[in-house]
C-alpha positions in Angstrom: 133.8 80.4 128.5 133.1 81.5 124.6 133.8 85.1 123.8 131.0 87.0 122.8 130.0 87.6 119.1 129.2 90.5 117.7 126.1 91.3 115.6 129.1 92.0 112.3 130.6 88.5 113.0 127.1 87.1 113.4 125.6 89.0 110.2 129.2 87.4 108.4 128.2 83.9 109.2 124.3 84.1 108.5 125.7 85.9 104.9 127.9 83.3 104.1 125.0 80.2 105.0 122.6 82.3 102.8 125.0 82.4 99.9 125.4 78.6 100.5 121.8 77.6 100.5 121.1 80.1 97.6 123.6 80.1 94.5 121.9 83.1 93.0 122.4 85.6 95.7 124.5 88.0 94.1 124.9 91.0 96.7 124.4 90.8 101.0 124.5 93.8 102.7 124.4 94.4 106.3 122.7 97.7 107.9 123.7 98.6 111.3 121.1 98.2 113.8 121.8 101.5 116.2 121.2 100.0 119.5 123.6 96.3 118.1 120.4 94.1 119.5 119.6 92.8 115.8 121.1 91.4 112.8 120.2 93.5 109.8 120.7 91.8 106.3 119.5 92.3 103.0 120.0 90.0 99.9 120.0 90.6 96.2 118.6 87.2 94.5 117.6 86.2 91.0 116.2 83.4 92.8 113.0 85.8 94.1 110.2 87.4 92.3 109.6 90.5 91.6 106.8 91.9 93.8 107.7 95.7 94.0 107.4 95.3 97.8 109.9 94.9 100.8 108.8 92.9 102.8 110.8 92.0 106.2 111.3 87.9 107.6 112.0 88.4 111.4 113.9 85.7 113.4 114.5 84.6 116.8 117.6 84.8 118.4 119.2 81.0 117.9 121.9 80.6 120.7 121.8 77.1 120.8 123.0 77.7 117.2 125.4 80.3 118.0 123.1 82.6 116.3 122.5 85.0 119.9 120.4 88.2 118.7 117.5 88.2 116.6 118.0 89.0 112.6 115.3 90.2 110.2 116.1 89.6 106.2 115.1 91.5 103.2 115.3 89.6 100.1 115.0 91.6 96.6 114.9 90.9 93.3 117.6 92.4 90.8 114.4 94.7 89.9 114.1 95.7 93.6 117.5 96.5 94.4 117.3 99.1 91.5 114.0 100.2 92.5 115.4 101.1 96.2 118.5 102.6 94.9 116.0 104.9 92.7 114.2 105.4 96.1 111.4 104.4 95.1 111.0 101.5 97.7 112.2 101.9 101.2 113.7 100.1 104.1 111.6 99.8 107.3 111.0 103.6 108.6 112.3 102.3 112.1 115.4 102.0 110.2 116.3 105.8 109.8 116.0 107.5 106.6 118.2 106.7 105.1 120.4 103.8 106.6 123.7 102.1 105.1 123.8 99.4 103.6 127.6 97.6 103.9 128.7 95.1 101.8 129.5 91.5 103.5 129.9 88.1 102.4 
């Protein structure tokens, strides 16, 4: 029987497919989900707009891809990623106030 992953080692592999399918992601970071049931990234791309918004893309859980907890992405814009260091755009509330974001990938 296959060990089980972890959301860190499952959030590593989804980074690293990300950066393959999109040469312009220049930052992934992970934020820890308190309760470890979802994978939490977000991605810096020059390959997005610029909408001023963050805007969550939820996922199912993927076992039969080896994928087993759900993940939700952010994608930002250069633009954005300064914007939400600035605080003037958020994360999720139901994130905390002010949760982590760790570099992977």
């Amino acid at each position: 029987m296959k060990p089980a992953r972890t959301v860190e080692e499952v959030a590593r592999d989804l980074a690293a497919a990300h950066r393959r399918a999109d040469p312009d992601i220049q930052q992934i970071f992970m934020i820890a989900d308190p309760a470890g049931a979802e994978v939490r990234l977000l991605e810096v791309s020059s390959s997005v707009g610029n909408t001023g918004s963050v805007m969550p893309f939820r996922f199912s859980a993927r076992p039969d891809l080896d994928v087993p907890f759900p993940s939700v992405v952010i994608l930002l814009s250069p633009e954005e990623k300064e914007q939400l260091d600035r605080q003037e755009l958020h994360l999720p509330a139901t994130w905390g106030s002010s949760p982590r974001l760790v570099p992977i990938g």
